[in-house]
C-alpha positions as CSV (number, residue, x, y, z in Angstrom):
1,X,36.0,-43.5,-26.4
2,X,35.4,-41.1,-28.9
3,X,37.5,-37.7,-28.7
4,X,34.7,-36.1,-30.5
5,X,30.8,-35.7,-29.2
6,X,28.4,-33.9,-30.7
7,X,24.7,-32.8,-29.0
8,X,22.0,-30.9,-30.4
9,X,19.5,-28.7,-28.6
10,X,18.1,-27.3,-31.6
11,X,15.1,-29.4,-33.3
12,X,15.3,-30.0,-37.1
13,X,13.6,-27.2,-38.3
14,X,14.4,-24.4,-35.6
15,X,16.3,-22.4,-38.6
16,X,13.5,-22.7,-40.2
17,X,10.7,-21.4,-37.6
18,X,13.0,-19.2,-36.4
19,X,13.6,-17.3,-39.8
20,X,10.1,-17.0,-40.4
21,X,9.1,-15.3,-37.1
22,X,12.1,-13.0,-37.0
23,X,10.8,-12.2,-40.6
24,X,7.5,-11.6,-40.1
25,X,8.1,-9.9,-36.4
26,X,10.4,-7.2,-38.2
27,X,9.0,-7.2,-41.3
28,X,5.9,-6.2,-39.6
29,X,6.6,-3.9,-37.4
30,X,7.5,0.2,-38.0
31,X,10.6,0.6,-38.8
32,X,11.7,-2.6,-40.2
33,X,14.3,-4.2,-39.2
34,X,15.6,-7.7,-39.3
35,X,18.3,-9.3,-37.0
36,X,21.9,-9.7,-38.4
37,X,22.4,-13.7,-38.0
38,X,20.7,-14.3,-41.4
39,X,23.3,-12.8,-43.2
40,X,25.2,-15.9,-42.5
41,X,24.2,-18.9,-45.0
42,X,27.1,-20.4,-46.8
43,X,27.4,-17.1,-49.6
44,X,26.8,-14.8,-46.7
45,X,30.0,-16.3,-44.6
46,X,31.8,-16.6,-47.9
47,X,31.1,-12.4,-48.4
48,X,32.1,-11.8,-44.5
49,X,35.3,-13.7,-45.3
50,X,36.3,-11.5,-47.9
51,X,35.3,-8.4,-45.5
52,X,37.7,-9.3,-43.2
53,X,40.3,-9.2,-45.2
54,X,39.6,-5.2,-46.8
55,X,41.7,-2.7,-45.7
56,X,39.0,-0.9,-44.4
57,X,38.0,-3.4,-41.7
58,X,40.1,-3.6,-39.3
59,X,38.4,-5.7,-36.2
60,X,39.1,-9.2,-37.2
61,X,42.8,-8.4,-37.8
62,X,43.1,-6.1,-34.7
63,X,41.3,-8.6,-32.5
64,X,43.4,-11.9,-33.6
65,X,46.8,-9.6,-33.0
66,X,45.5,-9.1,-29.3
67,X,44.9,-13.1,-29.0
68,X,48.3,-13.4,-30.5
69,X,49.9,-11.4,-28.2
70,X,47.8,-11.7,-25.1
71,X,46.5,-15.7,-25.2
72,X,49.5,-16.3,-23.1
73,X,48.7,-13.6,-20.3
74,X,44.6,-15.2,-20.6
75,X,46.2,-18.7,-20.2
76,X,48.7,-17.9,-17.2
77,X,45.2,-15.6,-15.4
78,X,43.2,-18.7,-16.2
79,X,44.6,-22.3,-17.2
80,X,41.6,-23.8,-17.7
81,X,41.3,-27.2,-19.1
82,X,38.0,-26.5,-20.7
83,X,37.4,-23.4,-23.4
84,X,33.7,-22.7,-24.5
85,X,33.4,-20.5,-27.2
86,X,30.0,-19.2,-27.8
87,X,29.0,-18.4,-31.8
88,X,32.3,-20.3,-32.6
89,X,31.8,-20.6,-36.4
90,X,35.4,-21.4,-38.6
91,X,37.1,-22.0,-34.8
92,X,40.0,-19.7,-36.5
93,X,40.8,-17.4,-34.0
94,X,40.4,-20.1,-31.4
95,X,43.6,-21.9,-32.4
96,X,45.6,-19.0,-30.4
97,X,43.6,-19.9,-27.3
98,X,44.0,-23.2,-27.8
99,X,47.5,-23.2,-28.4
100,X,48.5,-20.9,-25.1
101,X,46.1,-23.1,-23.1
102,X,47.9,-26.6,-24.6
103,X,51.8,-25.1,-24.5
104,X,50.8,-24.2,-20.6
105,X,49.3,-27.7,-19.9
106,X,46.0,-27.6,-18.9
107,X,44.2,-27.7,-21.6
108,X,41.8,-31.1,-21.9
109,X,38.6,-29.9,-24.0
110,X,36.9,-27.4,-26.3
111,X,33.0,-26.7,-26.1
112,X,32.2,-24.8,-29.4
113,X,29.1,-23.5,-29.5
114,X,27.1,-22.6,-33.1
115,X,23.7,-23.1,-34.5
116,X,25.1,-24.1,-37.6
117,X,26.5,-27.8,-37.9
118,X,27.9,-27.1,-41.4
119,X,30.2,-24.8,-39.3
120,X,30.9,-26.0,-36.8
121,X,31.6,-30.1,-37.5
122,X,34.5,-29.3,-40.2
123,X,36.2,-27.1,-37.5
124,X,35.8,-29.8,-34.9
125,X,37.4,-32.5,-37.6
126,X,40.2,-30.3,-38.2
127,X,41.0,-29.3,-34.7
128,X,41.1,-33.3,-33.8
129,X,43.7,-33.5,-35.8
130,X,46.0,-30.3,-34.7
131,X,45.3,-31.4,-31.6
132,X,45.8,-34.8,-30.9
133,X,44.8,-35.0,-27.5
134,X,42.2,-32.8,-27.6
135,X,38.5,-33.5,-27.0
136,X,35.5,-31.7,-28.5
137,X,32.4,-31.5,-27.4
138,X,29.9,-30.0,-29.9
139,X,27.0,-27.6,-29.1
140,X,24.5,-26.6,-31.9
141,X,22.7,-24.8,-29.7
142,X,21.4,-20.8,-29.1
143,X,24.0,-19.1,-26.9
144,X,21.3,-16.9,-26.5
145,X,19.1,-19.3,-25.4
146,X,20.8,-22.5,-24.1
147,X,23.7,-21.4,-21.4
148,X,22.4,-23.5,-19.2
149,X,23.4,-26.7,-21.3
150,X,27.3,-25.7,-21.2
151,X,29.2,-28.8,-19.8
152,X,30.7,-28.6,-16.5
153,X,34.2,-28.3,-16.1
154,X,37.0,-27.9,-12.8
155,X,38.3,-24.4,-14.8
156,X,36.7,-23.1,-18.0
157,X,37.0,-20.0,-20.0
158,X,34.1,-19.2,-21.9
159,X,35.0,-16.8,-25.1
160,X,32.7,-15.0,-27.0
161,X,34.8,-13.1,-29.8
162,X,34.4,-11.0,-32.5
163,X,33.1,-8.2,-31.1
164,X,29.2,-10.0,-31.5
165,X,28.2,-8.8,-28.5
166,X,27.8,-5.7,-30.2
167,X,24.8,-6.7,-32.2
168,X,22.6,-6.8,-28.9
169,X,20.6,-4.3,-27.6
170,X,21.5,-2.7,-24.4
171,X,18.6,-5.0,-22.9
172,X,19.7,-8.2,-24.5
173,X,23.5,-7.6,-23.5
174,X,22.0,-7.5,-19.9
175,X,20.0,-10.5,-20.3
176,X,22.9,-12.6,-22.2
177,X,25.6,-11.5,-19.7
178,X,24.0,-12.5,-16.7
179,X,22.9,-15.8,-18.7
180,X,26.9,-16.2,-19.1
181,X,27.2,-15.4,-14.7
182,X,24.7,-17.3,-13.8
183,X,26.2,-20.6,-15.2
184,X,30.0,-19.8,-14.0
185,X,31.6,-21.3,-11.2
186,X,34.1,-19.5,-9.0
187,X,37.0,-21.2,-11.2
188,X,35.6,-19.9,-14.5
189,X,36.6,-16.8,-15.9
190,X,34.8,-14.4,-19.1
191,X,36.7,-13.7,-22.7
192,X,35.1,-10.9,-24.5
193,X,36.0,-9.5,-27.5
194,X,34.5,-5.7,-28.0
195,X,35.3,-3.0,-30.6
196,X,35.5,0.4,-29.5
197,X,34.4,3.6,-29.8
198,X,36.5,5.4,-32.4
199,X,36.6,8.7,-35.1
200,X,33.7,8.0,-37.0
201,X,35.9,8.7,-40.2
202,X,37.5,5.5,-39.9
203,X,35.0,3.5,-38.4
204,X,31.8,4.3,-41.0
205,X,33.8,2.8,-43.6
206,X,34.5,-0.4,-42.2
207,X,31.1,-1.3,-42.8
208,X,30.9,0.7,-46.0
209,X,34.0,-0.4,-48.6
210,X,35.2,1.0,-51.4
211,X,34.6,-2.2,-53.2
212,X,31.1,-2.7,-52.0
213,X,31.6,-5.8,-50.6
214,X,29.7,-5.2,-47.3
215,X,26.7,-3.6,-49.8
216,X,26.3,-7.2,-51.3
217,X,26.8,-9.1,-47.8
218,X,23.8,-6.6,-46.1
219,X,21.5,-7.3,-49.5
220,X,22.7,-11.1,-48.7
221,X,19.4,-11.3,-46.2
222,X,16.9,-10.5,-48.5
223,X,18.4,-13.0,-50.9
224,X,17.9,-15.7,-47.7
225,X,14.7,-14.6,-47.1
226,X,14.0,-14.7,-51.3
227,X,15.0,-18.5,-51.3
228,X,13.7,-19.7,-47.9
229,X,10.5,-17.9,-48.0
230,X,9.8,-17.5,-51.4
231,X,9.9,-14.0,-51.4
232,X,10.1,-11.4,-54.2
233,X,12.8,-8.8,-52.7
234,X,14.0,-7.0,-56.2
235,X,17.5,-6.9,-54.7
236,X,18.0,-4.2,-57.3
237,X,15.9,-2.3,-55.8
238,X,18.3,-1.8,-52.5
239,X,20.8,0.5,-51.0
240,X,23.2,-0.3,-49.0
241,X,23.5,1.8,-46.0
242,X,25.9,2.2,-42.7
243,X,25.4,5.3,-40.4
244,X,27.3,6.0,-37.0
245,X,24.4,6.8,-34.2
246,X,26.5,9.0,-31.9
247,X,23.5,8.6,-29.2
248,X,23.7,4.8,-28.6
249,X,27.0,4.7,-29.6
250,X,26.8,2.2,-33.1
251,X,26.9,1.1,-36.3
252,X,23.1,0.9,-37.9
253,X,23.8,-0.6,-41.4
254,X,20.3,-0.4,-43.1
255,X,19.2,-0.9,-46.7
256,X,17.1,1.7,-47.8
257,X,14.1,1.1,-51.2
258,X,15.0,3.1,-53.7
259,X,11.0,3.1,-55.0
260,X,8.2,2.2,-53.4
261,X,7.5,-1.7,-53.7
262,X,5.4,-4.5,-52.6
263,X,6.8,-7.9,-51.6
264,X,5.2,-10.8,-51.6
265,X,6.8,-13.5,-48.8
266,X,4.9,-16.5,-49.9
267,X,6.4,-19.0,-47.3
268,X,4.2,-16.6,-44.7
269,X,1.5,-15.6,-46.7
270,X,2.1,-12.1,-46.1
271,X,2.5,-8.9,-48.6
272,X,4.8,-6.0,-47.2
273,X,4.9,-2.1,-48.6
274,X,8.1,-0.6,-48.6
275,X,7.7,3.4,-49.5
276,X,10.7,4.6,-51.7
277,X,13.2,5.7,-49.1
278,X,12.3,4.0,-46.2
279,X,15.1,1.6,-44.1
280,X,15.0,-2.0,-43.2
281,X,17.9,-2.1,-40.0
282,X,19.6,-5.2,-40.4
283,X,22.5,-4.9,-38.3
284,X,23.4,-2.8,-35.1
285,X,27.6,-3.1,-34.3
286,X,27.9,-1.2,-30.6
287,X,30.9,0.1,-29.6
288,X,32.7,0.4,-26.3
289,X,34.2,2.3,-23.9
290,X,36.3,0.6,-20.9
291,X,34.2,2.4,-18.5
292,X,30.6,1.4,-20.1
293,X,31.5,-2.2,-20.5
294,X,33.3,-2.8,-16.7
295,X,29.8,-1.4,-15.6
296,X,28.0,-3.7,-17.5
297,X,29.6,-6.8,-16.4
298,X,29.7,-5.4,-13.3
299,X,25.9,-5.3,-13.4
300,X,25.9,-8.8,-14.0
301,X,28.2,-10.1,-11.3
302,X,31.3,-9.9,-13.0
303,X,34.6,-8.3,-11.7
304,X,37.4,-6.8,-14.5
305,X,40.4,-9.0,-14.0
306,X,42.3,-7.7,-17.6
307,X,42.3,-5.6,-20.5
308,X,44.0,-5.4,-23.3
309,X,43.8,-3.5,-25.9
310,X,45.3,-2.4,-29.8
311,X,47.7,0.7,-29.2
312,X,45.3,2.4,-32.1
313,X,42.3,2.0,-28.7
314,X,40.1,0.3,-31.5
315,X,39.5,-3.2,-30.2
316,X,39.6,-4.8,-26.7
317,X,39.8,-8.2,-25.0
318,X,38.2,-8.0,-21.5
319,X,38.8,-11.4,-18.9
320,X,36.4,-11.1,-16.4
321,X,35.4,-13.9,-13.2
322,X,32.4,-14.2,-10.9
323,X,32.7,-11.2,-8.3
C-alpha cells in the first residue's frame, strides 16, 4: 500500500478560469483590486522566499520560533495522529509539527492542502523520506472552497499558518472559519497562525524593504496576468505601495499608475483605463488583537484552548476546539 495518495478536486484548468474571473471581476470594478494568491507562480514564490529572509520582515521568523518552542505544548493539548494543513505550500514550517506530534507518538498521517501540485508533490516526496512511517494524503484543492473533502481522522489538528488568514475580509474570515467548525469533530482541535497589531513604524516596512524586494514581488501579478492573459501591463509604469489602515486594522499593499494608461488583456477581450495615480489593491495583511480573534472563533463555535505569543506581542499561535 502506497504511503503516499494524492486526490484532486480541482479540474485541469480551474487556475486558469479562476485567474481570468478574479481578473476581470477586479479589474472591472472601482477601485481595482486583485486578490493576493496570484503573486504566487514559481518567480512569485521564489521573491516571497527571499522576503522572508529581510530583516525587515519579521512574521515568518517570529512565527516558526513559536512552533519551535511551542509544537511540544500543541502536541501534549492535542496528539493527534492526523495534521491537515490548509495552503501548505514548501511544508517547511510543518516539520516542527510533525516532529512534536512523531517524538510524542501519535502521529500516523499528514493531509496537506494546496492548489498547486508543483508545490505541494516535492514536499510530500521529501517528507516520505524524513519520515519513514509517515503517510501523506495529498489535497490540491481550495481550502476556501473544499473543507468538506478533508479526510476523517480519530484526532486531527488542522493548521492554517502564516498568518494567511489575514488576507480575508472580515466577511470571508467568518465564512472560512465556520467552514473549518463545521467539518471538526469533538477530538479535533484549530492551529492558527495570526500577526498582530503592532507600531506602524515597524510594521509598514515589512511590506515595504529597503531593497525593494516586496516592490517587485507586488508588480509580480501583473507580470502573471501579462503572460497568462496576454496582457500589456507596462510594469514600468508601477509603484509599489504598502499603507497601514488604522480603521480595519491592515496592511493594503497597492500599486499605484504613474500615468494614465490603457491595457489591453487579450486572453478576455477586455481594455482597462488606469488614470495616473489611481491604485490597484492587491493584497490586504489584517492584524490581530487577542481579544478580536477569540471573538471571532468564538463566533464560529470555537473555544480558546492556548495562546502563545513572541515576547515582542507581534505574532501569535492560537489552538482552538469545537465549543
Amino acid at each position: 500500500m502506497t504511503r503516499f495518495v494524492l486526490d484532486s478536486h480541482l479540474p485541469d484548468d480551474h487556475l486558469a478560469k479562476a485567474l481570468a474571473a478574479d481578473v476581470r471581476a477586479g479589474l472591472g470594478g472601482t477601485p481595482k483590486t486583485l486578490p493576493p494568491k496570484w503573486f504566487y507562480d514559481e518567480r512569485g514564490s521564489k521573491l516571497f522566499d527571499q522576503i522572508t529572509e529581510l530583516a525587515e520582515y519579521y512574521p515568518t521568523r517570529t512565527e516558526r520560533e513559536l512552533l519551535r518552542t511551542h509544537s511540544g505544548d500543541v502536541a501534549a493539548a492535542c496528539p493527534a495522529d492526523t495534521l491537515v494543513e490548509l495552503g501548505s505550500g514548501s511544508s517547511e514550517k510543518t516539520r516542527l509539527l510533525l516532529d512534536a506530534l512523531d517524538k510524542a507518538g501519535t502521529l500516523r498521517r499528514y493531509v496537506p492542502v494546496d492548489v498547486s501540485p508543483g508545490a505541494l508533490i516535492p514536499a510530500s516526496e521529501a517528507l516520505l523520506t524524513t519520515y519513514p512511517r509517515l503517510e501523506i494524503h495529498g489535497l490540491i484543492a481550495d481550502f476556501e472552497k473544499h473543507l468538506d473533502h478533508l479526510p476523517d481522522a480519530e484526532r486531527r489538528i488542522v493548521a492554517f499558518l502564516g498568518g494567511t488568514i489575514g488576507n480575508l475580509t472580515p466577511a470571508q474570515r467568518a465564512e472560512f472559519l465556520a467552514g473549518i467548525r463545521g467539518g471538526m469533530g469533538p477530538n479535533d482541535m484549530f492551529l492558527l497562525g495570526t500577526g498582530l497589531v503592532i507600531d506602524p513604524a515597524v510594521l509598514v516596512p515589512a511590506y515595504d524593504d529597503a531593497a525593494g524586494v516586496t516592490a517587485e514581488f507586488n508588480k509580480n501579478v501583473l507580470r502573471v496576468i501579462n503572460r497568462d492573459l496576454d496582457a500589456d501591463f507596462d510594469l514600468d509604469a508601477y509603484e509599489h505601495v504598502a499603507v497601514w489602515d488604522a480603521g480595519p486594522e491592515w496592511i493594503e499593499m497597492r500599486l499605484r499608475s504613474q500615468r494614465d494608461q490603457r491595457v489591453r488583456i487579450g486572453g478576455l477581450d477586455l481594455d482597462i483605463s488606469v488614470a495616473a495615480g489611481e491604485q490597484i489593491r492587491t493584497e490586504i495583511s489584517a492584524k490581530f488583537r487577542k481579544a478580536g480573534i477569540t471573538a471571532e472563533l468564538a463566533a464560529a463555535g470555537f473555544e480558546l484552548v492556548a495562546w502563545w505569543q513572541d515576547p515582542d506581542a507581534r505574532f501569535a499561535l492560537s489552538l482552538s476546539r469545537p465549543a
